[in-house]
PyMOL CGO cylinders between C-alpha atoms (Angstrom):
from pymol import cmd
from pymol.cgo import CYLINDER

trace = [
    CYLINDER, 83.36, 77.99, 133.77, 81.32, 81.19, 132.85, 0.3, 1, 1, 1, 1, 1, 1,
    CYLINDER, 81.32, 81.19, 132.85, 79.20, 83.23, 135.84, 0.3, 1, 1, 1, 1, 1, 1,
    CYLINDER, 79.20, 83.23, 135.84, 76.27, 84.83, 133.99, 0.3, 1, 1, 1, 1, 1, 1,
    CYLINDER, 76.27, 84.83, 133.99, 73.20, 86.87, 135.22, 0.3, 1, 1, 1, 1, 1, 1,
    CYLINDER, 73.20, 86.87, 135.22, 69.82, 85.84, 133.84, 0.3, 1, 1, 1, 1, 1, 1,
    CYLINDER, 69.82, 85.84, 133.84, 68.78, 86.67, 131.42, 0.3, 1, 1, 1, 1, 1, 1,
    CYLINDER, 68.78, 86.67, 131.42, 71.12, 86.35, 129.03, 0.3, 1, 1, 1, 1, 1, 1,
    CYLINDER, 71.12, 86.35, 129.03, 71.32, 88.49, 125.88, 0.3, 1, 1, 1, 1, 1, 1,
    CYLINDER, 71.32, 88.49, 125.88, 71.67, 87.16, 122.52, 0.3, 1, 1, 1, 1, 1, 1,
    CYLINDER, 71.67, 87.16, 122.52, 75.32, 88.34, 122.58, 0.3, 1, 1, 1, 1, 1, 1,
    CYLINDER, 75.32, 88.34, 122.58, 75.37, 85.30, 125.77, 0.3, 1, 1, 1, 1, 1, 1,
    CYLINDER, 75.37, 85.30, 125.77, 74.03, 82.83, 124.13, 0.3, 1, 1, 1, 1, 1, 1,
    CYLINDER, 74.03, 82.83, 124.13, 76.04, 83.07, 121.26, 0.3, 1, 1, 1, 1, 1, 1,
    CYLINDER, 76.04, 83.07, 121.26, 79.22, 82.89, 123.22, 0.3, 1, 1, 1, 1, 1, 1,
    CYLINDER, 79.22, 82.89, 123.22, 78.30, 79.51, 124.60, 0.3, 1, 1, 1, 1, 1, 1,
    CYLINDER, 78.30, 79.51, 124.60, 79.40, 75.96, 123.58, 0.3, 1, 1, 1, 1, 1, 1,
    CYLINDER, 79.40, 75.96, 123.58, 77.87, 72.69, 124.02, 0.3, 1, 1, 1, 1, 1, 1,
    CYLINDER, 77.87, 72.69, 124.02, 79.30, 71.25, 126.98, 0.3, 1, 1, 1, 1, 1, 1,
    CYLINDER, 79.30, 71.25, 126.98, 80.56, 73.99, 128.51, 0.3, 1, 1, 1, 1, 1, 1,
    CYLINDER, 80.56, 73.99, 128.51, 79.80, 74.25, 132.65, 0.3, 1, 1, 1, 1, 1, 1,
    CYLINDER, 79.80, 74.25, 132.65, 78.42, 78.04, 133.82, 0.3, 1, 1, 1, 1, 1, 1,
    CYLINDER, 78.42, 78.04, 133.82, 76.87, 79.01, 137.00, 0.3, 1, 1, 1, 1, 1, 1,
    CYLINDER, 76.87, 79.01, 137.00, 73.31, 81.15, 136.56, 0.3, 1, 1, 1, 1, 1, 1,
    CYLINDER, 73.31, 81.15, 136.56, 72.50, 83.90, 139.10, 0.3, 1, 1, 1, 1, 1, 1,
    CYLINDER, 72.50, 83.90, 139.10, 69.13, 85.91, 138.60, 0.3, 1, 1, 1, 1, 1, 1,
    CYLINDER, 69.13, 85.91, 138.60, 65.45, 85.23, 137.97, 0.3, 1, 1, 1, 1, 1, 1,
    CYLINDER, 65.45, 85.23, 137.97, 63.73, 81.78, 135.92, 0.3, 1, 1, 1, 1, 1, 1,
    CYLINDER, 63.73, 81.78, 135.92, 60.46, 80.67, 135.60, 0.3, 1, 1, 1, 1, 1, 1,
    CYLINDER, 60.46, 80.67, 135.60, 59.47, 77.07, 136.42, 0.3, 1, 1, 1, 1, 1, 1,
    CYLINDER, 59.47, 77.07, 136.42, 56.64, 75.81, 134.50, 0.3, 1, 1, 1, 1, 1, 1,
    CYLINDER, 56.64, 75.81, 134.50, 56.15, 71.79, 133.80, 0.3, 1, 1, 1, 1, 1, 1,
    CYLINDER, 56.15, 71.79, 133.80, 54.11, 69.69, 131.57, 0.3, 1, 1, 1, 1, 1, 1,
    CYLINDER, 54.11, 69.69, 131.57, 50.36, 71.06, 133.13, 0.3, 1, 1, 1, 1, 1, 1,
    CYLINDER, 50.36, 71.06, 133.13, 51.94, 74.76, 133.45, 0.3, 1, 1, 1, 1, 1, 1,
    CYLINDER, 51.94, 74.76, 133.45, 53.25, 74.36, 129.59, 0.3, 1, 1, 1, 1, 1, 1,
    CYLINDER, 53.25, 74.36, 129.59, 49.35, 72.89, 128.37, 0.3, 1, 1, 1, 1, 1, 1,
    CYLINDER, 49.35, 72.89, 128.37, 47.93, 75.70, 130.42, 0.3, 1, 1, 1, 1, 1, 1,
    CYLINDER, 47.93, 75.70, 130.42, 50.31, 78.66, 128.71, 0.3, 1, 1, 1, 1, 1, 1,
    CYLINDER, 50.31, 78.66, 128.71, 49.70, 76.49, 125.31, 0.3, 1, 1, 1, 1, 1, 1,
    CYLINDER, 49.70, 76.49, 125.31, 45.93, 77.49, 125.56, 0.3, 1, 1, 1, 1, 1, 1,
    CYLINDER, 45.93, 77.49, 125.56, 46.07, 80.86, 126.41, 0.3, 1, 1, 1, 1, 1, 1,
    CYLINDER, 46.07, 80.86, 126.41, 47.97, 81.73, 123.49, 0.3, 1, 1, 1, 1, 1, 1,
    CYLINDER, 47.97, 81.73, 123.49, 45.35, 79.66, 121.48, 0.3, 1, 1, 1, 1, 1, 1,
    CYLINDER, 45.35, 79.66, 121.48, 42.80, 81.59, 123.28, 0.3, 1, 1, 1, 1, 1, 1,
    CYLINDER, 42.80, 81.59, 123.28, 45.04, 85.02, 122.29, 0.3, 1, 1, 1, 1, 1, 1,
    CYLINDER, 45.04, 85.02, 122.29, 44.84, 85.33, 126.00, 0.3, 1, 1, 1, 1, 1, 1,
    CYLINDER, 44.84, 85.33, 126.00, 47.89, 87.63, 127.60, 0.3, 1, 1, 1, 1, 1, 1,
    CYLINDER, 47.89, 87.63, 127.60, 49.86, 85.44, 129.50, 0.3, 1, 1, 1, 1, 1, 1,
    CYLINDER, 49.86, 85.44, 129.50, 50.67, 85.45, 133.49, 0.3, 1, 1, 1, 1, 1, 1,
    CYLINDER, 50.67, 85.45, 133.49, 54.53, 86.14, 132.83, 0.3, 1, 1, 1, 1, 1, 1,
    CYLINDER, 54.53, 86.14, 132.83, 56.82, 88.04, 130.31, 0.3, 1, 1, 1, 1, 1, 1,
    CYLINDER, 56.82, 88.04, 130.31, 58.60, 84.80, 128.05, 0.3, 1, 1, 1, 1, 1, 1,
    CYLINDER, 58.60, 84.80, 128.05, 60.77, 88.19, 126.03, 0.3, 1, 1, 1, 1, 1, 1,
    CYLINDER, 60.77, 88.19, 126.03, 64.40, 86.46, 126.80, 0.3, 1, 1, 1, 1, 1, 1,
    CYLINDER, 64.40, 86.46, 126.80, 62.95, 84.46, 130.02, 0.3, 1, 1, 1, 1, 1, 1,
    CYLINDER, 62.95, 84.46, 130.02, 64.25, 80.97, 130.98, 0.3, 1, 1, 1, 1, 1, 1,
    CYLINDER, 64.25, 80.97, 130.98, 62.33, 78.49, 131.74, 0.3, 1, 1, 1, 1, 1, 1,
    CYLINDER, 62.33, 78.49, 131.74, 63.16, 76.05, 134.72, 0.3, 1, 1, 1, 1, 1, 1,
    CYLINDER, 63.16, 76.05, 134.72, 61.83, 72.33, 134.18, 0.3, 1, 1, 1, 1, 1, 1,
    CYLINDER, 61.83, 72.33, 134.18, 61.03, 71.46, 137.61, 0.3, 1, 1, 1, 1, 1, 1,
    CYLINDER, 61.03, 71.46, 137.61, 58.38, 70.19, 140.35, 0.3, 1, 1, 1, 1, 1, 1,
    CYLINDER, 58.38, 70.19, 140.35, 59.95, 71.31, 143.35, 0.3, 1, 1, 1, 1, 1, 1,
    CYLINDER, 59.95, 71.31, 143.35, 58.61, 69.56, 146.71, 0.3, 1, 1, 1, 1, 1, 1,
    CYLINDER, 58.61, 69.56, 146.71, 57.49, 71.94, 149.71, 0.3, 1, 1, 1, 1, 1, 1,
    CYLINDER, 57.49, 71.94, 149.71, 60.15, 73.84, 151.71, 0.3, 1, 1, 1, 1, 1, 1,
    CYLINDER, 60.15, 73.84, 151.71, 61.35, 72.89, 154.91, 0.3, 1, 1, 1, 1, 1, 1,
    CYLINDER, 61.35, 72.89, 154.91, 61.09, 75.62, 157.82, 0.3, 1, 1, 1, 1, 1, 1,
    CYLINDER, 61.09, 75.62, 157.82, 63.46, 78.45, 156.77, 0.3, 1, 1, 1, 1, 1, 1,
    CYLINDER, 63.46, 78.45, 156.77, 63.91, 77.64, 153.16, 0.3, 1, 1, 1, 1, 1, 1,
    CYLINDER, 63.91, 77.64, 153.16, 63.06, 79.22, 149.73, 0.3, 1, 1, 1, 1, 1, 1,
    CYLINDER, 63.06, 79.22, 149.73, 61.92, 75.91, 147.91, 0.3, 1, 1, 1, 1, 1, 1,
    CYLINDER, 61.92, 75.91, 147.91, 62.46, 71.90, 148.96, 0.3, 1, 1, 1, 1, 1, 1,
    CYLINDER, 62.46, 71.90, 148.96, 64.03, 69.42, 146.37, 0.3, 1, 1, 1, 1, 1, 1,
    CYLINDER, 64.03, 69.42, 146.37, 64.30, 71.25, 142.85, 0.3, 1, 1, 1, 1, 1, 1,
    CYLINDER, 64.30, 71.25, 142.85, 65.87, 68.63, 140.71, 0.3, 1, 1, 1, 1, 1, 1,
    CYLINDER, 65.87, 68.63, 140.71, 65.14, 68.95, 136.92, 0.3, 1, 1, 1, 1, 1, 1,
    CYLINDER, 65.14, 68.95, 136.92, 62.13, 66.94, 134.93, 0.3, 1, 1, 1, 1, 1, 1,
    CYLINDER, 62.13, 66.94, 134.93, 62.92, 65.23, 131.67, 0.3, 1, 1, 1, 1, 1, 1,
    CYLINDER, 62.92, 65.23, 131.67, 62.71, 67.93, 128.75, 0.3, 1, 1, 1, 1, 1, 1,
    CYLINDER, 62.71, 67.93, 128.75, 61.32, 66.25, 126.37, 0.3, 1, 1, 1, 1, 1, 1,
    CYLINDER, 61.32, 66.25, 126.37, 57.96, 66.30, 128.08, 0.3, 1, 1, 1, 1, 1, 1,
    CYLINDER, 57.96, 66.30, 128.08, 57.63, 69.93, 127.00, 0.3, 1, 1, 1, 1, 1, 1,
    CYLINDER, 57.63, 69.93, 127.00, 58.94, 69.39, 123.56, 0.3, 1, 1, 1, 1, 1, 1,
    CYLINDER, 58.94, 69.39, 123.56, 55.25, 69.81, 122.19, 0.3, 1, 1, 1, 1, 1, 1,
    CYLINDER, 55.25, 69.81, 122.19, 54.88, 73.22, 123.30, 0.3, 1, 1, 1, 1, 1, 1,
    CYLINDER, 54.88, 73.22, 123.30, 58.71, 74.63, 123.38, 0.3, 1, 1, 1, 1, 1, 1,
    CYLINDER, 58.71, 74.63, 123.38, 58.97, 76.13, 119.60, 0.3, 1, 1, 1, 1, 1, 1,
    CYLINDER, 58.97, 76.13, 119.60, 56.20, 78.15, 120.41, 0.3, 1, 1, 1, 1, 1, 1,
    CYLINDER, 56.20, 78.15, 120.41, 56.92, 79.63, 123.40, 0.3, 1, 1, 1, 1, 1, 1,
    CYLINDER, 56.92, 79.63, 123.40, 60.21, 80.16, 121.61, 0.3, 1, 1, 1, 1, 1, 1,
    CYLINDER, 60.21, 80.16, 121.61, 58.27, 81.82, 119.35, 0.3, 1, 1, 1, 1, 1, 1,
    CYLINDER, 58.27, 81.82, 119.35, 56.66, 84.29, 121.83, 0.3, 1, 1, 1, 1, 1, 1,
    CYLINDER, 56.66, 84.29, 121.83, 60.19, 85.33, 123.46, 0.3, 1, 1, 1, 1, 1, 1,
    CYLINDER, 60.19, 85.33, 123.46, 61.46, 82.53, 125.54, 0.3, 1, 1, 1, 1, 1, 1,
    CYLINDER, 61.46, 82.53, 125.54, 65.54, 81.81, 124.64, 0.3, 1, 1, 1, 1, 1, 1,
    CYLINDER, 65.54, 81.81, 124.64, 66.37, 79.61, 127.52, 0.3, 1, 1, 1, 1, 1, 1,
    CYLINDER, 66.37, 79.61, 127.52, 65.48, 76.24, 129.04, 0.3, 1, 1, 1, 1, 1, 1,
    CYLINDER, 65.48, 76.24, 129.04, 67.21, 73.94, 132.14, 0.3, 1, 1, 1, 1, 1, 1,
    CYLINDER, 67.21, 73.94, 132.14, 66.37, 70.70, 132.22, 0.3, 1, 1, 1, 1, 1, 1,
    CYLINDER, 66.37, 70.70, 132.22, 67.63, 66.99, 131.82, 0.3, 1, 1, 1, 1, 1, 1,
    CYLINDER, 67.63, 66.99, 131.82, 67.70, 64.91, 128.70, 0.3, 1, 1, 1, 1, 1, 1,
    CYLINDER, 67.70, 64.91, 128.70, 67.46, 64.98, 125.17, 0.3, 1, 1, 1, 1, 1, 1,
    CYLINDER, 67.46, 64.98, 125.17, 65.34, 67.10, 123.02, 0.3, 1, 1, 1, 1, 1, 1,
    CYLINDER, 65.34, 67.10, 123.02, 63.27, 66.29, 119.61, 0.3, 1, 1, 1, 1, 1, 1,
    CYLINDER, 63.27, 66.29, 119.61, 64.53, 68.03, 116.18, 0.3, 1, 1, 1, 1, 1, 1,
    CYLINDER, 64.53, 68.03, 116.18, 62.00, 70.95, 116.56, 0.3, 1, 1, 1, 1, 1, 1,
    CYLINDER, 62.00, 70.95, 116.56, 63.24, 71.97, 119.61, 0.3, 1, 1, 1, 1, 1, 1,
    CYLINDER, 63.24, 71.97, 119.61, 66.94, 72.09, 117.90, 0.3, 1, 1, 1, 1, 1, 1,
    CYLINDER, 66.94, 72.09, 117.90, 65.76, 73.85, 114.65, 0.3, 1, 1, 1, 1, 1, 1,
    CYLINDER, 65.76, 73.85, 114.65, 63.47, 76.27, 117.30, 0.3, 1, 1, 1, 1, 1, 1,
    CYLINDER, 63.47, 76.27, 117.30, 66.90, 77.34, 119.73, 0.3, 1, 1, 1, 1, 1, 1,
    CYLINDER, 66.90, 77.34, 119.73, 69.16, 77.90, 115.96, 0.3, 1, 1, 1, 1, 1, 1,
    CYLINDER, 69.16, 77.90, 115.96, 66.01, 79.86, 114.70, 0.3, 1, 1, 1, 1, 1, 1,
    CYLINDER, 66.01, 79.86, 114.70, 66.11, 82.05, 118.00, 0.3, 1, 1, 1, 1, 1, 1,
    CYLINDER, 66.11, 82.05, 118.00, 69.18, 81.91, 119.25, 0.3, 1, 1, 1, 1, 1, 1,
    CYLINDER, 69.18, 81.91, 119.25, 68.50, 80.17, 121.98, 0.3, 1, 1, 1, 1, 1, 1,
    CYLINDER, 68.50, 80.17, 121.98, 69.91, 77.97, 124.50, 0.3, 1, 1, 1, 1, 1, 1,
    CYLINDER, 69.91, 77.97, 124.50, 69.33, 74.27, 126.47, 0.3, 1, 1, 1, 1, 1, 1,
    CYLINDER, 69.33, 74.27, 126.47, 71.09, 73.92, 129.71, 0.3, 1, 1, 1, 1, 1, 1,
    CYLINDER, 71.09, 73.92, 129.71, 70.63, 70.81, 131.64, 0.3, 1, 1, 1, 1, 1, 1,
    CYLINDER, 70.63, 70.81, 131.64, 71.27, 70.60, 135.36, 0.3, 1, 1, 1, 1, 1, 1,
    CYLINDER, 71.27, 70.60, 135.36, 72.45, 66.83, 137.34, 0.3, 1, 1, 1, 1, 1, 1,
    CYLINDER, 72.45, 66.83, 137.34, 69.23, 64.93, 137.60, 0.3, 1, 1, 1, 1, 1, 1,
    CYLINDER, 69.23, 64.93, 137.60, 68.80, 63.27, 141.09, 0.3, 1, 1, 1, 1, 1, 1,
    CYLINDER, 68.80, 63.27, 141.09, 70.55, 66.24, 142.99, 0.3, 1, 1, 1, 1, 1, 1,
    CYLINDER, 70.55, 66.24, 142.99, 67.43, 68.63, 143.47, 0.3, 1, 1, 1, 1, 1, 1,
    CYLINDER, 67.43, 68.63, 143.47, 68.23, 68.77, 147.68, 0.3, 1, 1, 1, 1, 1, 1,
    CYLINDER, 68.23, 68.77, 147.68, 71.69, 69.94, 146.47, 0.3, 1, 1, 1, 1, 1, 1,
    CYLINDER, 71.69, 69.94, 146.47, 70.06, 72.26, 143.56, 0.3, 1, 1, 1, 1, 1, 1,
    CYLINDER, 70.06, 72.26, 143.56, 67.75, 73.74, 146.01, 0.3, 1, 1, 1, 1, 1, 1,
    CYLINDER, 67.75, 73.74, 146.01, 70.73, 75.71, 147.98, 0.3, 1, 1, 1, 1, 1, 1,
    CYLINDER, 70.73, 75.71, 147.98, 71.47, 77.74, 145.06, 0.3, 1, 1, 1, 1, 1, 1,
    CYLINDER, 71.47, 77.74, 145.06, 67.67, 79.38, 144.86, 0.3, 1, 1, 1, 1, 1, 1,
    CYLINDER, 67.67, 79.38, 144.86, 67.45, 82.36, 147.44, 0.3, 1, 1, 1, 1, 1, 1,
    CYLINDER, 67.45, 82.36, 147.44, 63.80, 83.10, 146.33, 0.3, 1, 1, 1, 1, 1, 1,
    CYLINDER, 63.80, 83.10, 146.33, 60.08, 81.39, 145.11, 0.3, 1, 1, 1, 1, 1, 1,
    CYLINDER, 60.08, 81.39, 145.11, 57.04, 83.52, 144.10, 0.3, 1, 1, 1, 1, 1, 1,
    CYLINDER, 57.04, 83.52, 144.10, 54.51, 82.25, 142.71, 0.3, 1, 1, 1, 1, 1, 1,
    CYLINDER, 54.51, 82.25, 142.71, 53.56, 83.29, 139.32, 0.3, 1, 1, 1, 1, 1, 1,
    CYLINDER, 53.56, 83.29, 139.32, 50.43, 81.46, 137.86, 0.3, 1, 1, 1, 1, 1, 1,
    CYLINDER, 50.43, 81.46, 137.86, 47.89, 78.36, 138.19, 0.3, 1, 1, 1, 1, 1, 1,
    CYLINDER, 47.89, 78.36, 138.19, 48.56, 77.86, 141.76, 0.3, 1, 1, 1, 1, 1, 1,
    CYLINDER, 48.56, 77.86, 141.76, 46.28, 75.19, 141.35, 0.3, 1, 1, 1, 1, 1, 1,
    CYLINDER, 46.28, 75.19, 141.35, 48.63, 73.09, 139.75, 0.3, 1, 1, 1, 1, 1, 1,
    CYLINDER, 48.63, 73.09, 139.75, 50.67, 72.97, 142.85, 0.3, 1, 1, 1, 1, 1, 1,
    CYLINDER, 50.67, 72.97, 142.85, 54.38, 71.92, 141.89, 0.3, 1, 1, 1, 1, 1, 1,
    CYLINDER, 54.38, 71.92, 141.89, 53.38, 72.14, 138.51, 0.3, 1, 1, 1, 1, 1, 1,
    CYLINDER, 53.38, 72.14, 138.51, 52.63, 75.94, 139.29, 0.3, 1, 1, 1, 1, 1, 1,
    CYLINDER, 52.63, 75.94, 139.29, 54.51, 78.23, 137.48, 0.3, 1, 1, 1, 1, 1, 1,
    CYLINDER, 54.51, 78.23, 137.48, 56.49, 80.38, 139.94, 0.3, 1, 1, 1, 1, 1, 1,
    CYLINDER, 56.49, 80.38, 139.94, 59.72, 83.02, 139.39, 0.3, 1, 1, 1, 1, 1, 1,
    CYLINDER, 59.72, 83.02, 139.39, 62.73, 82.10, 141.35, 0.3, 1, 1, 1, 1, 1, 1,
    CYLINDER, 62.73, 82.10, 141.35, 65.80, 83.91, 142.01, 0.3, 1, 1, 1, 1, 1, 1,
    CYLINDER, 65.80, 83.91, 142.01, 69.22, 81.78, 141.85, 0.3, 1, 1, 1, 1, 1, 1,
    CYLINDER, 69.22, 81.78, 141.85, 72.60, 82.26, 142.39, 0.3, 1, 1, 1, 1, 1, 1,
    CYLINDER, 72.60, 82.26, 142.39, 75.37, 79.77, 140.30, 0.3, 1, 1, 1, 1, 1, 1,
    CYLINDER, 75.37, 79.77, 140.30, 72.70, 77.49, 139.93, 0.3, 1, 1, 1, 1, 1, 1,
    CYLINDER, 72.70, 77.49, 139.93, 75.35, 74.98, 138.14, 0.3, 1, 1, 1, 1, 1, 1,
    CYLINDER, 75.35, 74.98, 138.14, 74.38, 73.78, 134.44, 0.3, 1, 1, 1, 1, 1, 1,
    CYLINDER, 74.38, 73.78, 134.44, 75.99, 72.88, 131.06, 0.3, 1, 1, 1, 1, 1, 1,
    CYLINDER, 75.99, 72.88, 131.06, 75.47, 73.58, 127.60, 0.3, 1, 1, 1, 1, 1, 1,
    CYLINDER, 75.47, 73.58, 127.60, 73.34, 71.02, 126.67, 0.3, 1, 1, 1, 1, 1, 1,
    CYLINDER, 73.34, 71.02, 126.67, 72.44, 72.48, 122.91, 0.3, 1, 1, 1, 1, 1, 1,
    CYLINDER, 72.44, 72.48, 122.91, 73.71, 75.57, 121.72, 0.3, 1, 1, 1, 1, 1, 1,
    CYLINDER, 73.71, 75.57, 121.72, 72.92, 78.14, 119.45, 0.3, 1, 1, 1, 1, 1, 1,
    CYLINDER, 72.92, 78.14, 119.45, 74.43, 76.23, 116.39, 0.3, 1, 1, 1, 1, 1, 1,
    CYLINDER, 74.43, 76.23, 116.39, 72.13, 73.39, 117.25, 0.3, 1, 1, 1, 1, 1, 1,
    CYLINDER, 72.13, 73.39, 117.25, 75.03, 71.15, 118.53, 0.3, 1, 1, 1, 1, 1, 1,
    CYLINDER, 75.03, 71.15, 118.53, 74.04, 68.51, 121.19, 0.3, 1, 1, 1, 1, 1, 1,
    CYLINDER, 74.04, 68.51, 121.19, 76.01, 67.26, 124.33, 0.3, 1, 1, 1, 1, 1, 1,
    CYLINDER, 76.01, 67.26, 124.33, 73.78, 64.12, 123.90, 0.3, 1, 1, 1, 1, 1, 1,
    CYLINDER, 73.78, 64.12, 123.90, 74.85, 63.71, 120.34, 0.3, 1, 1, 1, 1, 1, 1,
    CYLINDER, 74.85, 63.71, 120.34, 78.49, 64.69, 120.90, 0.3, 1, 1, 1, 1, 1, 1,
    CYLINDER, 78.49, 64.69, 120.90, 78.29, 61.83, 123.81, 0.3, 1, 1, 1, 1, 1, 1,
]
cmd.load_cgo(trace, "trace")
């Protein structure tokens, strides 16, 4: 098992294996599929964008309201492939890294071996238990959008795996 400290450089991502289990401490991004459309179209637009994607990771999640006391309620992952549409190009403006759960198409693959990037995926179904290991929420951008916001949180071994490395292989492929 590997502590790192987002964000990870290149050197980082390179180093890591599919498979492998490491525990994330620093600051992510959320963003789902509204937050990804909404980033999507400023781009388009040539609009600067509400955050700074140069080596940022991106957090698939809808977290529910915190409780009294707490940073953030239930933050379990979102399938990945829901963002698949939009992921090579914010690859393409700077983002490396991505959590989420489940597979993801061939663009996305050919997108993290073009920019050395990296897929972690985090236990689906345990977002109470995920929720312990973020210390912070801010919100970020289209508030509106409510879980779907996009917000920066801070984490500390937030527990994932290698879920495609910077090879392209695949834990869901490898089985």
């Amino acid at each position: 098992m590997k502590k790192l400290n987002l964000p990870l450089s290149r050197e980082e991502r390179d180093s890591l294996t599919c498979g492998e289990y490491v525990l994330l401490s620093g600051e992510l991004y959320t963003a789902r599929d509204a937050g990804h459309k909404r980033l999507h179209e400023l781009i388009e637009q040539g609009s600067p964008l509400p955050l700074d994607l140069d080596q940022a990771c991106i957090y698939y999640v809808g977290p529910t309201p915190a409780a009294p006391g707490q940073a953030i309620g239930s933050a379990g992952p979102t399938t990945a492939s829901r963002m698949d549409a939009w992921t090579p190009e914010l690859m393409d403006h700077g983002m490396t890294c991505m959590i989420g759960k489940g597979r993801r198409n061939e663009a996305v693959k050919q997108a993290i071996i073009l920019h050395h990037g990296i897929y972690f995926v985090t236990c689906g179904g345990a977002g109470a238990l995920l929720s312990h290991c973020i210390v912070k929420r801010e919100p970020v951008a289209f508030e509106d959008l409510l879980s779907e916001a996009v917000t920066r949180l801070t984490v500390k071994d937030f527990p994932c795996f290698v879920g495609i490395d910077c090879s392209g292989k695949d834990i869901y492929d490898l089985g």
